[in-house]
C-alpha positions in Angstrom: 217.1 86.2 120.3 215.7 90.1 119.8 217.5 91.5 116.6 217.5 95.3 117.4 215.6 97.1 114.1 217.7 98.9 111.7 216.2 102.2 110.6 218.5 101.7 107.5 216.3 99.2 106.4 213.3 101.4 107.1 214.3 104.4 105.2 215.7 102.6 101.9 214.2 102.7 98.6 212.5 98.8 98.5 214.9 98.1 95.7 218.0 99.3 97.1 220.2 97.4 99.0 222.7 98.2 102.0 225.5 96.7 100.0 225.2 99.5 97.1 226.1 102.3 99.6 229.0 104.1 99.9 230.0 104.7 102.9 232.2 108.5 102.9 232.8 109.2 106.7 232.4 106.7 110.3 232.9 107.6 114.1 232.9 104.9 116.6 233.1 104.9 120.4 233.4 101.1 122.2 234.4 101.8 125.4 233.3 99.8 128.7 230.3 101.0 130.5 229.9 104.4 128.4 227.3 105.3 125.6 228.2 102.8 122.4 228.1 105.3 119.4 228.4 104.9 115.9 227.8 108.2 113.3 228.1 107.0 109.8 227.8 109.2 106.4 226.9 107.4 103.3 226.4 109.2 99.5 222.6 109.8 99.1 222.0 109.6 95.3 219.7 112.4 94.8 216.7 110.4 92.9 216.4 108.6 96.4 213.1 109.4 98.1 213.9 109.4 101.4 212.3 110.1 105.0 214.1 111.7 108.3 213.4 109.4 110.8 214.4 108.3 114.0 213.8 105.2 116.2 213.9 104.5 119.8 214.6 100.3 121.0 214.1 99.0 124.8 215.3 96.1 124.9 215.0 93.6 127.9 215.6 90.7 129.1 214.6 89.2 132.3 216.7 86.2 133.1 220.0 88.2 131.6 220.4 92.0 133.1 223.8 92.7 131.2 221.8 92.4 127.9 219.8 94.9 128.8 219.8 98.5 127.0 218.7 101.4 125.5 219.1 102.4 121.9 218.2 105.5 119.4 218.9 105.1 115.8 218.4 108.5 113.6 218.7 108.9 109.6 219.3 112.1 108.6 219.2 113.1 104.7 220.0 115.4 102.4 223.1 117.5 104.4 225.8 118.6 101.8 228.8 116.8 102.1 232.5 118.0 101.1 235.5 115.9 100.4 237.7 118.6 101.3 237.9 117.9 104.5 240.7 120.5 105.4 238.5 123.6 103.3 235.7 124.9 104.5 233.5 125.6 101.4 230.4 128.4 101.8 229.2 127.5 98.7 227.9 124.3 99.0 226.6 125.4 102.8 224.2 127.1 100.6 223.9 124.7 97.8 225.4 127.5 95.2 228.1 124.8 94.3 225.7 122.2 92.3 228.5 121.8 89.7 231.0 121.3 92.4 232.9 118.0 91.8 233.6 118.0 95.3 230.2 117.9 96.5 227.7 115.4 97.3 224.4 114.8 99.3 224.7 112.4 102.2 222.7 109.8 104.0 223.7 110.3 107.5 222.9 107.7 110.0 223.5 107.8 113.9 223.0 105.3 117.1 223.7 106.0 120.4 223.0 102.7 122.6 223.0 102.7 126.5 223.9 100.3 129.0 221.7 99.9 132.4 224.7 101.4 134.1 225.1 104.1 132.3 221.6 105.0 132.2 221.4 104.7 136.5 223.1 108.0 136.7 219.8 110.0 135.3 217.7 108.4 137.6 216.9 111.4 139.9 213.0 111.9 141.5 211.2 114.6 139.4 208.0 116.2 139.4 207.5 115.9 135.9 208.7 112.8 135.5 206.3 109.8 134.7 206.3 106.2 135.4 206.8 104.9 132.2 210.4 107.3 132.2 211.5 105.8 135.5 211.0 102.2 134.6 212.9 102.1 131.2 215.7 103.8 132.8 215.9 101.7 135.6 214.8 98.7 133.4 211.7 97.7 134.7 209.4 97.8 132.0 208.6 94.4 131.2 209.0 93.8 127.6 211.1 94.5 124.4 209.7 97.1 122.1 210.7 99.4 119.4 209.0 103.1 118.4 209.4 105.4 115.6 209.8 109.0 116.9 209.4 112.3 114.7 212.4 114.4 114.5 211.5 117.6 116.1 212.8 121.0 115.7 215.4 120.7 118.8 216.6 116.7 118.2 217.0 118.3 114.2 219.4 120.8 115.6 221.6 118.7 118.0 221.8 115.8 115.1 223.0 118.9 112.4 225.5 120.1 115.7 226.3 116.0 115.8 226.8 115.9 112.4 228.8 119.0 111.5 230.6 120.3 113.7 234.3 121.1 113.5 236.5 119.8 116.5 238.7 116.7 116.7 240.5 114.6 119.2 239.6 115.2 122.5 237.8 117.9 122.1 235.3 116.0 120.1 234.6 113.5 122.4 234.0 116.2 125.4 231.5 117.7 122.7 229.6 114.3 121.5 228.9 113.3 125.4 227.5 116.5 125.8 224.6 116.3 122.8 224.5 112.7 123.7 222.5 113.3 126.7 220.1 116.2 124.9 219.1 113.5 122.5 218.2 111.0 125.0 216.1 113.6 126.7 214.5 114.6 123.5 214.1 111.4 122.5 212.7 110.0 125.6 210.1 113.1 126.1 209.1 112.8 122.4 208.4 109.3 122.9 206.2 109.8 125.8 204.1 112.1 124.1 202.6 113.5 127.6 203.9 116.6 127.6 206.4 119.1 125.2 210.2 119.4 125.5 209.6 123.3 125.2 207.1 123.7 128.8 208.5 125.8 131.1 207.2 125.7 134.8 209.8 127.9 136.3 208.0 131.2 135.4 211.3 133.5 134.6 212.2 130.6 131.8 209.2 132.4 130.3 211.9 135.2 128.9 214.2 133.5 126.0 216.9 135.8 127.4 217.0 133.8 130.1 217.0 130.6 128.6 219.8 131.3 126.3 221.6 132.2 129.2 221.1 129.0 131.1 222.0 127.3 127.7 225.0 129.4 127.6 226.2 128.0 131.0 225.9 124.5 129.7 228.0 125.1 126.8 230.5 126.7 129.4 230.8 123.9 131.6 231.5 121.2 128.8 234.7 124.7 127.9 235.8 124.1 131.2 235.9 120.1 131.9 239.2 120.4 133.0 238.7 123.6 135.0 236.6 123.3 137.7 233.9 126.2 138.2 231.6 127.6 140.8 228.4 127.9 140.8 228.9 131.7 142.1 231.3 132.2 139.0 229.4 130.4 136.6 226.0 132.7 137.5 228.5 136.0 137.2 229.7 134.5 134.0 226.3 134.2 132.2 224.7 137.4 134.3 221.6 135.6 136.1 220.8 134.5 140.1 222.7 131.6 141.2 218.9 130.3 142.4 217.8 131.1 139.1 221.0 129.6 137.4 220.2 126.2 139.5 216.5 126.0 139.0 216.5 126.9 135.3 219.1 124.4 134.5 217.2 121.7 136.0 213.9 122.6 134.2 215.5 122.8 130.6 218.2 119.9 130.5 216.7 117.6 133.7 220.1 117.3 135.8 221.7 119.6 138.2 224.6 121.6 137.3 227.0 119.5 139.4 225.3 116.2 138.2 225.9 117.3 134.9 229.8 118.8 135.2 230.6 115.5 136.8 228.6 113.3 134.1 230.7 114.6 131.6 234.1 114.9 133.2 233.9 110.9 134.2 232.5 110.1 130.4 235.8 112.2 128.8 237.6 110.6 131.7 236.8 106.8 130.4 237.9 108.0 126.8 241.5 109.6 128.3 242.3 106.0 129.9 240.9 103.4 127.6 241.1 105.7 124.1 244.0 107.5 124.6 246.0 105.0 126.9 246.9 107.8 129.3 247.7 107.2 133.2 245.1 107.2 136.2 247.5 110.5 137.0 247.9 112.1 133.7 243.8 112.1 133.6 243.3 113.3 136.8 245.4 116.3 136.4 243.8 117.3 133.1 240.6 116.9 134.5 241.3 119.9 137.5 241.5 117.0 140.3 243.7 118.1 143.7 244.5 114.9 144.1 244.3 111.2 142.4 242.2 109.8 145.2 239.3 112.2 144.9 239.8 111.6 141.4 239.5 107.3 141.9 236.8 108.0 144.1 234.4 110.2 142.0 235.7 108.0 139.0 234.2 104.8 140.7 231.1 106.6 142.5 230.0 107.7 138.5 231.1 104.0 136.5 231.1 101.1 139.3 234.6 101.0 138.2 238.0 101.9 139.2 240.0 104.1 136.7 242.7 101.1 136.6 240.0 98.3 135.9 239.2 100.0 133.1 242.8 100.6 132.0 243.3 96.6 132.7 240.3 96.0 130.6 241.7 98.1 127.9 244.6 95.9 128.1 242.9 92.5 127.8 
């Protein structure tokens, strides 16, 4: 049976064990047929020499399809940590607190595995796209393997975003699904090595104002998952050409604006009925649906699933 590698191992001082850390902060995520997370914080002793790293596993088998996935694994050392978790503390942001005895480095360590079904839903036909992309997301790539990937400049920032941002509840979950998918498609282009994250073919992506204006739109839609926007409004809202607004978002985050609204209001969807127990109604009216059947039906057309299997498996 494939063991899936454990960067932890990788990154640790060869006489340090797992057992001696201590573990300060953990985030899990377990439900049915969405990513598995888990985001764990440990205390870094400073005299530890370690590496960034992150890791990418395909793991396959044949003769058993639900054992199938997907998983990244990322260490992340030497953020500041603060036990205050209700102050926010500038000091140690800039490391002017070393006497602090509230403050500590961290060894911060985060997986994000994928199921076969919920990888299906990124399988769109694209130009730059390669072979080797479409058959690990569709699971065709015939063997188990594991890769070390480099942390560059853009997966570093949505890990820091990952790893320090400020919301809670629900709001947190709408925001984690949301870097999820940047760090599969940062991971998955870095592993490739073909071609770089930051090539732009649609010429006006050329101007940074422009791109920080289709980024802005992305950050709008994950505001508005339970308000329901135009395209029309969304281009007024960010000041650029609905064509352009289109085009551009496909090029930088490889999935259409709609594709990506509705990947991320069915993914906050699953953690409103199996997390937080509410009704197939109650999460179809937060969510901006007219009714609860165009709600079922989207919900199903996006998991496999109705929105009461999943409540009955949440049940079980």
């Amino acid at each position: 049976m494939h063991t899936t590698p454990d960067i932890l191992n990788m990154v640790l001082p060869q006489n340090m064990m797992q057992g001696e850390l201590v573990l300060l902060q953990e985030k899990q995520q377990q439900i049915p047929n969405s990513v598995q997370y888990s985001i764990r914080r440990f205390h870094r002793n400073a005299m530890w020499n370690m590496e960034d790293r992150g890791m990418i596993t395909y793991h396959y088998v044949k003769s058993e399809p639900a054992a199938n996935y997907l998983e990244l694994q990322f260490c992340v050392s030497g953020n500041v940590y603060c036990r205050k978790k209700d102050t926010e503390c500038d000091m140690c942001q800039f490391g002017a607190s070393k006497n602090c005895t509230e403050r500590m480095d961290s060894l911060d360590l985060v997986s994000f595995r994928f199921s076969p079904a919920q990888l299906s839903q990124y399988i769109k036909p694209r130009k730059s796209e390669t072979a080797l992309t479409d058959d690990i997301l569709n699971f065709k790539h015939g063997s188990t393997f594991s890769k070390s990937l480099p942390l560059c400049g853009k997966t570093r920032m949505v890990l820091e975003n990952l790893l320090n941002h400020s919301y809670s509840d629900s709001l947190e979950n709408i925001f984690i699904n949301a870097q999820t998918q940047m760090l599969l498609l940062y991971s998955l282009d870095c592993m490739l090595g073909e071609k770089q994250i930051d090539t732009i073919n649609c010429k006006f992506l050329a101007n940074e104002a422009d791109r920080e204006k289709i980024t802005k739109a992305r950050e709008i839609l994950v505001q508005h998952i339970g308000e329901p926007i135009t395209i029309k409004e969304l281009s007024r809202k960010v000041a650029i050409n609905e064509c352009y607004l289109k085009k551009g978002f496909r090029e930088m985050f490889g999935t259409t604006v709609f594709d990506f609204y509705q990947s991320q209001r069915m993914e906050h969807a699953k953690y409103l009925l199996y997390e937080k127990g509410l009704s197939v109604t109650e999460v179809s009216m937060l969510l901006g649906y007219s009714s609860i059947s165009h709600f079922s039906t989207a919900f199903k057309k996006h998991t496999g699933l109705k929105p009461c299997e999943l409540l009955l498996r949440n049940s079980a």
